[in-house]
C-alpha positions as CSV (number, residue, x, y, z in Angstrom):
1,X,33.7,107.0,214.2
2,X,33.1,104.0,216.8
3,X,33.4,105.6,220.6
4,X,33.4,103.9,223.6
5,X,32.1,105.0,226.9
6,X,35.3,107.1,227.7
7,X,35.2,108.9,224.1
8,X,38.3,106.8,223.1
9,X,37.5,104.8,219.6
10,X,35.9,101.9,220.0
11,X,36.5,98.6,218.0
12,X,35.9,100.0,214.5
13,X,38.7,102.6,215.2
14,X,38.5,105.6,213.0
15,X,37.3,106.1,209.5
16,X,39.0,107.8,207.0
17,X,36.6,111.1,206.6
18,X,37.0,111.3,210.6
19,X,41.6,111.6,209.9
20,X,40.6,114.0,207.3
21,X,38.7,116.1,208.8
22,X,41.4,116.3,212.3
23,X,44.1,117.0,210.0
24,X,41.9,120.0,207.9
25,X,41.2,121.5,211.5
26,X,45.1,121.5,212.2
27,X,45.0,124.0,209.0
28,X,42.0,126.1,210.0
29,X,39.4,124.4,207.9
30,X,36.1,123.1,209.2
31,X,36.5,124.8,212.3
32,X,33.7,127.1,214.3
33,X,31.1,124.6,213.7
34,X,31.5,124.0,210.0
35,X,32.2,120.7,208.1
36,X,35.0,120.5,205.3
37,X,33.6,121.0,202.0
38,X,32.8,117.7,199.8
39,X,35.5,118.4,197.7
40,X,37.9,118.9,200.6
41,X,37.1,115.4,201.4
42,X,37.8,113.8,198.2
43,X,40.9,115.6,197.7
44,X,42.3,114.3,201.4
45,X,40.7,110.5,200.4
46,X,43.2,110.7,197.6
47,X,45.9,112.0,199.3
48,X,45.4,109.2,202.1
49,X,46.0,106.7,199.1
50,X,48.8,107.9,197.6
51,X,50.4,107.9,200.5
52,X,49.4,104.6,201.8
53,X,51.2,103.9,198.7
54,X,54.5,105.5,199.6
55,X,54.5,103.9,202.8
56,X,54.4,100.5,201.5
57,X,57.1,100.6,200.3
58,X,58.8,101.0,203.5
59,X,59.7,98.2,205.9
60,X,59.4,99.9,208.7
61,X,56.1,101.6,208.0
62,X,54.5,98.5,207.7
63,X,53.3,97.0,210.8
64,X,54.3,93.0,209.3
65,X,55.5,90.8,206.9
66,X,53.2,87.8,206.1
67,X,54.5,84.4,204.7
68,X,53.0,82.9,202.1
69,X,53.6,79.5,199.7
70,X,53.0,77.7,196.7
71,X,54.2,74.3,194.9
72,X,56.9,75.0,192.3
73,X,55.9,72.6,188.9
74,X,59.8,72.4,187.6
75,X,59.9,75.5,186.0
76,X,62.7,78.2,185.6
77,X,60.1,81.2,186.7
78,X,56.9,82.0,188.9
79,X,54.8,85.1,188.8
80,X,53.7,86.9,192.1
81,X,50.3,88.9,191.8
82,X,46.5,89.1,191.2
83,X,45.9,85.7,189.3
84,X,49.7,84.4,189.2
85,X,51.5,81.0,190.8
86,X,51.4,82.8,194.0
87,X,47.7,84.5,193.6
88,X,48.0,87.4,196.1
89,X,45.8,90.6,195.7
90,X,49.2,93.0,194.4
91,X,52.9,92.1,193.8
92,X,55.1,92.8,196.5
93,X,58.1,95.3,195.6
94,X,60.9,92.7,196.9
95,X,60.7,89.9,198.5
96,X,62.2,89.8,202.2
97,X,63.2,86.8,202.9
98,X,62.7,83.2,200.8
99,X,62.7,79.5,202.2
100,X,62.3,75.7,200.1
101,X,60.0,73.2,202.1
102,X,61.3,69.9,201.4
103,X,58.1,68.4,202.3
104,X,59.4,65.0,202.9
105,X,56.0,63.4,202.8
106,X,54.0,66.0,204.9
107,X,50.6,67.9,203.5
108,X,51.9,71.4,201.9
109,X,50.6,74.2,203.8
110,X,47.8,75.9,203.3
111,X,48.5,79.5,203.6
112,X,52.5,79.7,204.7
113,X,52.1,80.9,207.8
114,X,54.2,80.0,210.6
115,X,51.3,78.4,212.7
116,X,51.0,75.3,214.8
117,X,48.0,73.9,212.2
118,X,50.0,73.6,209.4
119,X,51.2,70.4,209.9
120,X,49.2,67.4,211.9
121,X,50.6,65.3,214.3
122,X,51.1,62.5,211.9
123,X,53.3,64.6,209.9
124,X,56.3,64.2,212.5
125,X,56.1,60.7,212.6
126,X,59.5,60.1,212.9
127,X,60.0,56.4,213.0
128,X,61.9,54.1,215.2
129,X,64.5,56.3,216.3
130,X,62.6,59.0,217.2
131,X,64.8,61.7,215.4
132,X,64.5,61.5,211.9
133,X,62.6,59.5,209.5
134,X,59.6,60.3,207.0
135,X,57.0,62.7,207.4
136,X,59.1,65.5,209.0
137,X,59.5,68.7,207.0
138,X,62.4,70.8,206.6
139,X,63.1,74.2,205.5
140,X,66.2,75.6,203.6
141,X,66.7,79.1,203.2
142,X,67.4,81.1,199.8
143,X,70.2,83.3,199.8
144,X,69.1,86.4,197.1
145,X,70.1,87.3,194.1
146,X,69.4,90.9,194.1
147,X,70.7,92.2,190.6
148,X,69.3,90.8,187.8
149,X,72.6,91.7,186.0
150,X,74.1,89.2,188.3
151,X,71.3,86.4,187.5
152,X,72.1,87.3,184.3
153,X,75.9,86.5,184.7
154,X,74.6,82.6,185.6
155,X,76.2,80.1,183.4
156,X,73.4,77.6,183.8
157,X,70.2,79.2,184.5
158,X,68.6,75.5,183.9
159,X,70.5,74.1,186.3
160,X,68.1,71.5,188.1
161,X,69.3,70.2,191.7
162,X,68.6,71.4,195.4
163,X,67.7,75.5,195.4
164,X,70.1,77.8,197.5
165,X,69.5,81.2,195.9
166,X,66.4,82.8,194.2
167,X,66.0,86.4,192.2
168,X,63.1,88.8,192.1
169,X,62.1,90.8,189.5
170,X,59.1,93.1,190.5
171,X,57.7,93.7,187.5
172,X,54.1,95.0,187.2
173,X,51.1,93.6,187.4
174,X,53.0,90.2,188.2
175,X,56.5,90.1,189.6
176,X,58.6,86.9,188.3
177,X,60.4,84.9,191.3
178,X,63.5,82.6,190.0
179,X,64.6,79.9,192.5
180,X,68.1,78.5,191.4
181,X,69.1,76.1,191.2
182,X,65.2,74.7,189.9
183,X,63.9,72.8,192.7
184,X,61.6,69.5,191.1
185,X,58.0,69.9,190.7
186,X,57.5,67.5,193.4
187,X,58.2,67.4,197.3
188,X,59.1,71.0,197.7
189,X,56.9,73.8,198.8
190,X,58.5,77.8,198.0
191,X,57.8,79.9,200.8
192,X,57.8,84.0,200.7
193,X,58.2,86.6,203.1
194,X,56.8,90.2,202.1
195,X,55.1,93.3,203.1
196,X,51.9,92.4,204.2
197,X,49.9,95.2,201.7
198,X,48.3,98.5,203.3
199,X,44.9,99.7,202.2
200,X,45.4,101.7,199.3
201,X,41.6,102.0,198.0
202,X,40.0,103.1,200.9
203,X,36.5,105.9,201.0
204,X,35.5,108.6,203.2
205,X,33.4,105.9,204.5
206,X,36.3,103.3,205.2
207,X,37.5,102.0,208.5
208,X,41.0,102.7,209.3
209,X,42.2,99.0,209.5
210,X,45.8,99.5,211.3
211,X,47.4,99.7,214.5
212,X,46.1,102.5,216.7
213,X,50.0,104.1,216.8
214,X,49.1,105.0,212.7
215,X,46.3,107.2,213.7
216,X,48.2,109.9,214.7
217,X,50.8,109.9,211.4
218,X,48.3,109.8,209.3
219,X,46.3,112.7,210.4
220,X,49.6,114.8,210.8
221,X,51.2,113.8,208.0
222,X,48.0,114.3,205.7
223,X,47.8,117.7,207.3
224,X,51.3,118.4,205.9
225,X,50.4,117.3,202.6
226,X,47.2,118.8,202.1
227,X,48.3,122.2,203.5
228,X,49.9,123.4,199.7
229,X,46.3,122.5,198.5
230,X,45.2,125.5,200.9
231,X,47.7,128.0,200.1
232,X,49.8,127.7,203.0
233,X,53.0,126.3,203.8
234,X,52.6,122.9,206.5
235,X,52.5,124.5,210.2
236,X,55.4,123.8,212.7
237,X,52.9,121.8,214.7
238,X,52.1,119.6,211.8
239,X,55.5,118.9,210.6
240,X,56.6,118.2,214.4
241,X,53.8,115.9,215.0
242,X,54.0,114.1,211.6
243,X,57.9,113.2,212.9
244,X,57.2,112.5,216.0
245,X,54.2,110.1,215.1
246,X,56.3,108.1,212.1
247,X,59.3,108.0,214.7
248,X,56.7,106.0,216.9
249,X,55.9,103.7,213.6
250,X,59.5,103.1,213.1
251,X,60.5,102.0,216.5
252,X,57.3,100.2,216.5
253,X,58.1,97.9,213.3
254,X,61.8,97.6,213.1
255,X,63.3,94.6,212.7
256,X,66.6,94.0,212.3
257,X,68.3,90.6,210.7
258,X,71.0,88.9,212.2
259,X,74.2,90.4,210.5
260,X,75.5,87.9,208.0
261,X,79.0,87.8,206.9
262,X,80.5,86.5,203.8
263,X,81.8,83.0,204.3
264,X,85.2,83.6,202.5
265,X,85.7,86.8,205.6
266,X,84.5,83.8,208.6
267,X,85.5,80.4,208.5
268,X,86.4,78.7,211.7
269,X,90.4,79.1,211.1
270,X,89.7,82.6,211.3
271,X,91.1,84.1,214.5
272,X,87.9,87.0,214.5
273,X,85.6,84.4,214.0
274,X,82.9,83.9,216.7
275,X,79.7,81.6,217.5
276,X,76.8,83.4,215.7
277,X,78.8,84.1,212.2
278,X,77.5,80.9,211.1
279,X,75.1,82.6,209.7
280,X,76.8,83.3,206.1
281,X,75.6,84.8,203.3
282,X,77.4,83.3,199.6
């Protein structure tokens, strides 16, 4: 481990044997001078990955979502993963949140992140009127589809006109997007909002690359899950600081949406209705 003057971790943070070997003490082992055993080690390392696994797929044990694009080419499906129309390192298990880029003459973006570099000045050359005019990009969102029994129930799948609702299927190794309607092959950028991945192949000899508030649940909840492997059930002081750490994650990295409403139940007429539920969903 990386320490600092004051013996708090420096920049690298911790690695993973240093988590390993905290939570083993919490259950007895390596203490009185001696290190875990090698086997100890590799047994926690595995652990560690497994459940970095788990937590993924958990909003609110990850610390972000990241947005990220690609050009559609006209066609009905796009695959998400290692090597795919959207070449990311592992498929996301759903998709959070989906927008269409009509581009409108402006360079596509790079990586899809909401950044003032994505776009240069000359792309909101507006014209004469200084409102509207070529060159300025807009962004329509994509209501989901979450069954794929109901993307199933579409009458014209091939439909071809302006997107409004996409459907994920997170299949393995490559997880198939459908926007629908099919947006052109031409002046439109898809955008995707996921999980941002967690290390899930990390060594003994690994940095822990996340937030300092993960430190502490991941040595208490490891020491928890490692305790069965040494005969004993997880002690009180584990499973209380294993809740009380992830408790800290979850206030940490909630976020929640703006509550949508079905249009039918909200529009204007309706005495209930108030500013705000113009945010619909169908």
């Amino acid at each position: 481990m990386s320490e600092s003057l004051n013996g708090a971790p420096g920049s690298q943070g911790y690695l993973v044997s240093d988590l390993i070997g905290m939570a083993l003490e919490t259950l007895g082992v390596g203490v009185g001078g001696q290190n875990a055993d090698a086997q100890g080690v590799l047994s926690g390392v595995r652990h560690l990955n497994s459940m970095l696994g788990q937590w993924q797929r958990r909003r609110w044990l990850v610390p972000n979502l990241v947005d990220r694009a690609f050009l559609p080419t006209g066609t009905s499906v796009y695959y998400i993963g290692p090597g795919g129309d959207l070449d990311i390192p592992v498929r996301p298990s759903r998709i959070a949140s989906a927008y269409c880029r009509l581009l409108g003459g402006a360079s596509p973006s790079s990586v899809g992140d909401f950044q003032p570099t994505d776009f240069a000045a000359s792309d909101f050359d507006t014209g004469n009127d200084g409102l509207n005019g070529p060159g300025q990009p807009i962004d329509y969102p994509l209501s989901e589809i979450e069954a794929y029994e109901d993307y199933s129930g579409l009458g014209l799948k091939g439909l071809r006109a302006w997107p409004s609702f996409f459907h994920y299927n997170p299949c393995f190794p490559l997880g198939e997007f459908r926007p629908w309607p099919i947006p052109a092959g031409t002046g439109w950028e898809i955008h995707l909002l996921f999980a941002e991945p967690l290390p899930n192949n990390l060594t003994a000899s690994s940095p822990i690359n996340l937030p300092p508030e993960y430190w502490d649940a991941i040595m208490w909840s490891l020491a928890v899950r490692l305790a069965p492997s040494y005969g004993q059930p997880a002690p009180a002081e584990a499973l209380g600081g294993m809740r009380s750490a992830l408790a800290t994650l979850r206030a940490s990295n909630s976020q929640i949406a703006t509550l949508g409403m079905p249009s039918i139940l909200s529009p204007r007429s309706n005495p209930f209705w108030w500013p705000g539920m113009e945010i619909q969903k169908l």
